[in-house]
C-alpha positions as CSV (number, residue, x, y, z in Angstrom):
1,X,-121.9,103.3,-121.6
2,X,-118.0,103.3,-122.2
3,X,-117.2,102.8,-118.8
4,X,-120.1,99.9,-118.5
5,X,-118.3,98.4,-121.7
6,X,-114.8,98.6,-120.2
7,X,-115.3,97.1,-117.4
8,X,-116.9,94.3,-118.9
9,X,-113.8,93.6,-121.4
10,X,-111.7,93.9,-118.8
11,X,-113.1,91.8,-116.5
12,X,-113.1,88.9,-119.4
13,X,-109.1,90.0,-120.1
14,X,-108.5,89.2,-116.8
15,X,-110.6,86.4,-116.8
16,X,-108.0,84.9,-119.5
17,X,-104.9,85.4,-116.8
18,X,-101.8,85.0,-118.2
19,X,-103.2,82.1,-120.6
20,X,-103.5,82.7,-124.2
21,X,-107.8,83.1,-124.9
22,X,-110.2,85.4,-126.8
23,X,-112.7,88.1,-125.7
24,X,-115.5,88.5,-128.1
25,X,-117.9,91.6,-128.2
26,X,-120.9,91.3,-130.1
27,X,-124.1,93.2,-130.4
28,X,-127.4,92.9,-131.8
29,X,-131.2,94.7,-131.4
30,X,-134.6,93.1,-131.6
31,X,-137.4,93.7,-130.4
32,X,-136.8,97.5,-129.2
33,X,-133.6,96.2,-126.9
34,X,-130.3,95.8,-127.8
35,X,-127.9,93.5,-126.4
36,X,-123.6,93.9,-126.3
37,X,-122.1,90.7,-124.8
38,X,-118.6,90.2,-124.1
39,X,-117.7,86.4,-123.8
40,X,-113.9,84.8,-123.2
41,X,-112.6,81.9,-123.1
42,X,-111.3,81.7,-119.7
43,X,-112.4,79.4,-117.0
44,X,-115.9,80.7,-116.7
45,X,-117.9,82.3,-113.2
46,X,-117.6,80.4,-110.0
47,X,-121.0,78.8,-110.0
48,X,-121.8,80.2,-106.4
49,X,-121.4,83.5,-107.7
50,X,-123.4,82.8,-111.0
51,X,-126.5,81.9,-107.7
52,X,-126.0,85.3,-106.2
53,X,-127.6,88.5,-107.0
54,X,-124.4,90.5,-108.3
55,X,-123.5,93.0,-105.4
56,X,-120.9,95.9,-104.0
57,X,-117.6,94.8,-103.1
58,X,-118.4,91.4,-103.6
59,X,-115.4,89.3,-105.9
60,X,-114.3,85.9,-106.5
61,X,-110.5,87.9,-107.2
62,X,-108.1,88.5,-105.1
63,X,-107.1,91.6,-106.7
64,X,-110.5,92.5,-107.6
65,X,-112.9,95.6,-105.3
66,X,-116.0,94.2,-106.6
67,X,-117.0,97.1,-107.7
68,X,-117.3,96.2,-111.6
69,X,-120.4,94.3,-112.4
70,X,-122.0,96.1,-109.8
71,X,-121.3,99.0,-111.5
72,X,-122.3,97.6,-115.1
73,X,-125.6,96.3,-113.3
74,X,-126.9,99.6,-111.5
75,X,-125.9,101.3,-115.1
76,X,-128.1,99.0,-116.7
77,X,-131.3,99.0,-113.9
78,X,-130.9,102.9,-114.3
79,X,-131.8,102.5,-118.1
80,X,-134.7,99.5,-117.7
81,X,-132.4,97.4,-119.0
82,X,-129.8,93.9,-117.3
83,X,-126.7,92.7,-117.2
84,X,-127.1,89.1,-117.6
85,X,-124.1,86.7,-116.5
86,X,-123.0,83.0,-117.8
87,X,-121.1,80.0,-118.7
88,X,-120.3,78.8,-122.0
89,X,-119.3,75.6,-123.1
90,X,-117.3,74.1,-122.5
91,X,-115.5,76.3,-120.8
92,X,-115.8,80.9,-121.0
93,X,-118.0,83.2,-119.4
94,X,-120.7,85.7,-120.9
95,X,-121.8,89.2,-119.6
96,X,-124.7,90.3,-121.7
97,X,-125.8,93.8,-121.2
98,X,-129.7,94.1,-122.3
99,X,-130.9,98.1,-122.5
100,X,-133.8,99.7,-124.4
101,X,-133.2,100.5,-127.5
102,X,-135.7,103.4,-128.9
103,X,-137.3,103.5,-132.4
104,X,-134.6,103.8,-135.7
105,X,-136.9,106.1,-137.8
């Protein structure tokens, strides 16, 4: 789970480049999941790669090994859960990571 998180913030630091921005993480449960996004304010997701199934070694960075999401995704299949991926407007991207949350009593 820490390294699913930390790759997910630093994916949206480096989303930000060298420009000032904001990462925001947030969480919240209902309905027996609970759900951590991380959302900057950065340029957003290519929308080609938003159409594609998130996959191994596949990165819109240059300096990136695509290894990230894909690692964040397979984390979250393992546990029934998702890693959902989008824009904001007008302008920022989203990861929301969506896993089974068991009963609080």
């Amino acid at each position: 789970m820490r390294q699913a998180l930390l790759n997910l913030v630093l994916n949206a630091i480096q989303a930000l480049a060298s420009q000032a921005g904001s990462v925001v993480v947030a969480a919240e449960r209902a309905e027996g999941m609970v759900k951590i996004s991380v959302a900057d304010d950065g340029p957003g997701f290519p929308a080609e790669f938003l159409n594609q199934r998130i996959q191994a070694f596949k990165t819109g960075r240059s300096s990136g090994t695509g290894l990230g999401l894909a690692m964040v995704s397979r984390f979250a299949r393992d546990l029934g859960g998702t890693l959902e991926l989008s824009n904001l407007e007008p302008n920022g991207g989203c990861a929301v990571l969506v896993l089974p949350c068991g009963n609080p009593n």
